[in-house]
C-alpha positions in Angstrom: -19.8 -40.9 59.8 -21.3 -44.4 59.1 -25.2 -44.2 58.6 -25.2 -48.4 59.1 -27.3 -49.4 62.5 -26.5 -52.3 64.3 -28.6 -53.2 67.0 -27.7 -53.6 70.1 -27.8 -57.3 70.7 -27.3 -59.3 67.9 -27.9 -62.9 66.7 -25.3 -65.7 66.6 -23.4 -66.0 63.1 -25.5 -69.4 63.2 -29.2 -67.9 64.1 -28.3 -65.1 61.2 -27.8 -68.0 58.8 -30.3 -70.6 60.1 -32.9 -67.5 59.2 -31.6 -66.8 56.0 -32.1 -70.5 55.3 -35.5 -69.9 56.1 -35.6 -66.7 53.9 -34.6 -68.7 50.9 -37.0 -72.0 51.6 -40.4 -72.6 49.7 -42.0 -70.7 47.0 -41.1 -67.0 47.3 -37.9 -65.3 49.1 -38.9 -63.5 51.7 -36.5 -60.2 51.0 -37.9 -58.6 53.9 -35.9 -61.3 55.9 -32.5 -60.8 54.2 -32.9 -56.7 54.4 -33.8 -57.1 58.3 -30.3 -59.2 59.0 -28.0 -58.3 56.1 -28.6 -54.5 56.1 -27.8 -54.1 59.8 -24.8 -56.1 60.2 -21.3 -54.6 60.0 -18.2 -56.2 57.9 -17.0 -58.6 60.5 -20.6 -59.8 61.5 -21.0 -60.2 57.4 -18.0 -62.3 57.3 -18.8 -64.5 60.1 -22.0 -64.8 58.6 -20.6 -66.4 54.8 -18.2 -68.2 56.7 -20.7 -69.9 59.0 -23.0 -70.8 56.1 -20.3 -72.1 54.0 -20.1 -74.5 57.3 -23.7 -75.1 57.6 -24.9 -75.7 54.3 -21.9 -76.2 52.1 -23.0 -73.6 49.7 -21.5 -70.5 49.4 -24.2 -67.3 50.5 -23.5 -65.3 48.1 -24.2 -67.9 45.4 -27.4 -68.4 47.4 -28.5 -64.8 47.5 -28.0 -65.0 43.7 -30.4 -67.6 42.8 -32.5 -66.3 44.8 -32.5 -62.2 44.2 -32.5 -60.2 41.1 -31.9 -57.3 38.9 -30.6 -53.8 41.4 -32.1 -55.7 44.8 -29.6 -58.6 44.2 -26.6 -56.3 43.1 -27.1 -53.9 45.8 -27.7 -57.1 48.5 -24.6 -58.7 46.6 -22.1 -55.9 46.8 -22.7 -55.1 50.4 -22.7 -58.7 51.8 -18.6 -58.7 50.8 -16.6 -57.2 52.8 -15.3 -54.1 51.9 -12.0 -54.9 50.2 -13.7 -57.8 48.0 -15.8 -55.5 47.0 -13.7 -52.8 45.7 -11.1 -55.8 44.3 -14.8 -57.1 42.4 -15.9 -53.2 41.7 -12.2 -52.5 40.1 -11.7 -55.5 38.3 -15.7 -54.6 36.8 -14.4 -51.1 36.0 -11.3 -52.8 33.4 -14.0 -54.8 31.3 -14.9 -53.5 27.8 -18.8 -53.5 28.9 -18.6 -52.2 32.2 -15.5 -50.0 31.9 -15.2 -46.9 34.5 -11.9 -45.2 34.8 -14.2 -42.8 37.6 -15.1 -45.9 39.6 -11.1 -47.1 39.8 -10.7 -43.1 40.8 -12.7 -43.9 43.3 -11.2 -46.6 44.9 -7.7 -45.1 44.5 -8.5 -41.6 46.3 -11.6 -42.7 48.5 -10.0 -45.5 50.7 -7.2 -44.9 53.1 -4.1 -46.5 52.8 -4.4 -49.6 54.3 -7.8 -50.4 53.1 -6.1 -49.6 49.9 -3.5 -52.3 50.5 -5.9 -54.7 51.6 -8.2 -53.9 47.7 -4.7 -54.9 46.3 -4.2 -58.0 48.4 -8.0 -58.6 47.6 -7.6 -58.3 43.9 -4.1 -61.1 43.8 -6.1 -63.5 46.0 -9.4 -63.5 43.7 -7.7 -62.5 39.9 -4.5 -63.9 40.0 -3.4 -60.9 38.8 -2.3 -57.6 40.5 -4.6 -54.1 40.3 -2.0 -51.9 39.1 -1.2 -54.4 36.0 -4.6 -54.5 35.0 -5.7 -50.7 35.5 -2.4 -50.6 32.9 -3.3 -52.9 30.5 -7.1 -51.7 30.1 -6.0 -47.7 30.3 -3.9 -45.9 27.9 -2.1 -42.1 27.8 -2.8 -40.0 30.4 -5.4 -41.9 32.1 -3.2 -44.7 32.7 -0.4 -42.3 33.9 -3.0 -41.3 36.7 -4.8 -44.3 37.5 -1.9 -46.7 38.2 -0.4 -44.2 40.5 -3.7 -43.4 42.4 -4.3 -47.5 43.0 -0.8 -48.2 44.1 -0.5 -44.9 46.6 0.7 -46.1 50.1 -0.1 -42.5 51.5 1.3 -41.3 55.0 -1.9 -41.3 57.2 -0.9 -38.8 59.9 -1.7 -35.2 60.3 1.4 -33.4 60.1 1.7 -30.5 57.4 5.1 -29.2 55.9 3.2 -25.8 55.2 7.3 -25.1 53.3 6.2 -27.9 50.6 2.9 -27.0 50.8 3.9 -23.3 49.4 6.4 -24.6 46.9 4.1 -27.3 45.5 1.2 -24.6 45.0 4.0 -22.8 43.1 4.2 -26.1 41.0 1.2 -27.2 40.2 0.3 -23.2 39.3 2.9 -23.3 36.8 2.3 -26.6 35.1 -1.8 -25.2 34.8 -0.5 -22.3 33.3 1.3 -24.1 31.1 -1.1 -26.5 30.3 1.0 -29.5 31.1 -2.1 -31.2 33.0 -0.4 -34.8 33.2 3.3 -33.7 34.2 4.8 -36.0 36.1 5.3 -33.5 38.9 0.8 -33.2 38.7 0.9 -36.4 38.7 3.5 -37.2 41.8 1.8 -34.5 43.8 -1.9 -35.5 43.4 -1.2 -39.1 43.7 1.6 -39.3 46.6 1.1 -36.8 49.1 -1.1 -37.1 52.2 -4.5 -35.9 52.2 -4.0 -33.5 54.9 -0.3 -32.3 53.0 -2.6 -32.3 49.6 -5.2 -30.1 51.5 -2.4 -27.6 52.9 -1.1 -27.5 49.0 -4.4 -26.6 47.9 -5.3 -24.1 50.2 -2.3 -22.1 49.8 -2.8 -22.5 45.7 -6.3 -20.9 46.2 -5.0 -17.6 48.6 -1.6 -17.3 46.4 -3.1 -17.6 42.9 -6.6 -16.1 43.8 -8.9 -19.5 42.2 -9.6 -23.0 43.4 -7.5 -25.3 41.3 -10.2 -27.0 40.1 -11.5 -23.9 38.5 -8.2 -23.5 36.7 -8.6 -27.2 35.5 -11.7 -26.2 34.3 -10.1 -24.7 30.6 -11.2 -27.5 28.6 -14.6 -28.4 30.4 -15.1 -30.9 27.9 -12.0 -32.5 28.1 -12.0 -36.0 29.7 -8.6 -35.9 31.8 -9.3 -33.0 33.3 -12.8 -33.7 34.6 -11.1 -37.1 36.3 -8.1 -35.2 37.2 -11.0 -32.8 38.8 -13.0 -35.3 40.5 -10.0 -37.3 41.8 -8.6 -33.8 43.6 -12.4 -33.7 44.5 -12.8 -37.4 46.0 -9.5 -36.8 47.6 -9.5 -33.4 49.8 -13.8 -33.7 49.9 -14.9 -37.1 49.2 -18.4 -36.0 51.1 -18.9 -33.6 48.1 -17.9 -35.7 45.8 -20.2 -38.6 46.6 -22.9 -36.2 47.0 -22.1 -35.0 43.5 -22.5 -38.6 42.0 -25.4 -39.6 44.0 -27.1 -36.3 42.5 -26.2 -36.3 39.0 -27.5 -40.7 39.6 -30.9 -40.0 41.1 -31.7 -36.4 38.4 -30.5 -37.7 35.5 -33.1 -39.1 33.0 -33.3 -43.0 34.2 -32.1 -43.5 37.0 -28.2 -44.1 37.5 -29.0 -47.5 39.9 -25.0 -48.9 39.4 -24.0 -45.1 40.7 -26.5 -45.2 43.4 -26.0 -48.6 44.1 -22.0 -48.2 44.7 -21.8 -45.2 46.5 -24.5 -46.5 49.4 -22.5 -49.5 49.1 -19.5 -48.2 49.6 -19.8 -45.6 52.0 -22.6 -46.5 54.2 -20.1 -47.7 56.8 -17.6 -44.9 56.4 -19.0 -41.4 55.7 -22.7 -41.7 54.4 -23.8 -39.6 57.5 -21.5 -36.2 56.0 -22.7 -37.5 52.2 -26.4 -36.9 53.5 -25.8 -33.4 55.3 -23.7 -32.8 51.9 -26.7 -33.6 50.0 -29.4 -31.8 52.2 -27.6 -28.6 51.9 -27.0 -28.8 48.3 -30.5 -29.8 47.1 -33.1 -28.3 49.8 -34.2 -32.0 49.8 -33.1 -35.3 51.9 -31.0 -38.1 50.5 -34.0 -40.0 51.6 -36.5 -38.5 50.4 -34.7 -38.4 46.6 -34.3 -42.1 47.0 -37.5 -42.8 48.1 -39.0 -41.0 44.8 -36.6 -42.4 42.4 -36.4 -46.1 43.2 -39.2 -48.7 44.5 -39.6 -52.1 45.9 -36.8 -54.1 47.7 -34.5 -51.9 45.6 -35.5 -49.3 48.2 -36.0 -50.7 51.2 -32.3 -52.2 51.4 -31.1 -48.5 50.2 -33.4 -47.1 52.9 -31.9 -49.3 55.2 -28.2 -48.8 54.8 -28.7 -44.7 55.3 -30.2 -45.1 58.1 -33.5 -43.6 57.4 -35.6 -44.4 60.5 -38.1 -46.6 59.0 -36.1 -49.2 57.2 
């Protein structure tokens, strides 16, 4: 569940902006301002909020925020001010260029949205590139990351919860013998992974693990080294346990050696109104320590306090 706290009664579009204004007059910023309105207002409230200023002022907020913020405050303030399908149309198109290039954070997008927020990245993405998602995930991918990618980001997946435990059974079959055979990117892997619904996927997955005796991702596991397989891994991962997936990259951001902020940075982002709530019990349980508390030790400043505020930790 979301970890995002509105409160109860809140301002006008036009009393949010007027105070922003205020935020961004004089000498300093005062970030304590933006964090107090931005960080505790849901996507429609955010939108209303740019449109109004755009009104106002004439000048567009984000723009604003930018001259005004910097380094991870202003990317994490940035990326959370849009509403959620901008951002993952400016998060994808980020992951195609040569400096910034993530084929983990378009994985992402294709197997941790549902369908129609999916549909609405896509529509997203033609309104602000002029270009379609799918042609350039294909043009900046090659092999068999491209063969998985495109298919992940142009999924329409059925969203209800009925199981075909028949297909589930013959699918386990297939996806056993294409392991076996080491045929990782078959088109029938491929079709499987990247068409069925979640809960059908789940159902699949199960009856692989009781009828061949290991979790597929431990049969994907031969080459540990090999680059396919540990997207092919993760997007299995994102897909049938996205809470233990996030919590994955949120620990491998905040323990590695310097910390991960873009990683950190996204998946608060990203999931603060969707899930962030199992991510944190996720994380609890697998480190003995509180998503809070790990964030708290690893980053400072504003940087922090915005974090802090988006996971709902009771004194942002």
């Amino acid at each position: 569940m979301a970890t995002l706290t509105v409160p109860q009664s809140v301002p006008s579009p036009s009393e949010d902006c007027e105070q922003l204004r205020k935020a961004f007059a004089g000498w300093g910023t005062n970030e304590a301002l933006i964090i107090s309105i931005l960080a505790h207002r849901n996507a429609a409230q955010r939108k209303a909020i740019q449109e109004t200023y755009q009104q106002a002022y004439g000048e567009d907020l984000l723009k604003a925020l930018d001259k005004e913020l910097s380094s991870d405050f202003e990317r994490i303030v940035l990326l959370w001010t849009l509403v959620p399908a901008e951002r993952d149309a400016f998060l994808a198109n980020e992951a195609t260029k040569m400096l910034t290039k993530s084929n983990w954070v378009i994985m992402e997008i294709g197997c941790g949205r549902s369908s129609h927020d999916l549909f609405l990245v896509r529509q997203a993405y033609h309104a602000r590139f002029k270009r379609s998602l799918e042609e350039d995930v294909a043009y900046h991918t090659s092999g068999d990351f491209r063969k998985l990618l495109v298919h992940l980001v142009s999924a329409f997946r059925y969203e209800g919860p009925e199981v075909n435990m028949t297909l589930a059974r013959k699918e386990a079959k297939i996806l056993h013998e294409k392991i076996c055979e080491k045929a990782y990117s078959d088109d029938e892997v491929i079709r499987i992974i990247t068409t069925r619904s979640k809960p059908q996927l789940n159902a699949t997955l199960n009856h692989y693990n009781n009828e061949f005796g290991n979790a597929i991702n431990k049969d994907l596991k031969a080459n540990p080294e090999d680059e396919f397989l540990k997207l092919l891994r993760a997007a299995i991962k994102c897909l049938t346990c996205p809470e233990k997936y996030f919590e994955k990259v949120l620990r491998l951001a905040i323990n590695k050696l310097g910390t991960d902020e873009w990683a950190l940075t996204r998946v608060v982002a990203t999931r603060a109104e969707v899930d962030m709530q199992r991510i944190k019990e996720e994380y609890h349980r697998r480190n003995s320590v509180s998503l809070d508390r790990a964030i708290a030790g690893d980053t400072s400043g504003d940087y922090e306090k915005m974090l802090l505020a988006l996971i709902g930790h009771g004194n942002a």
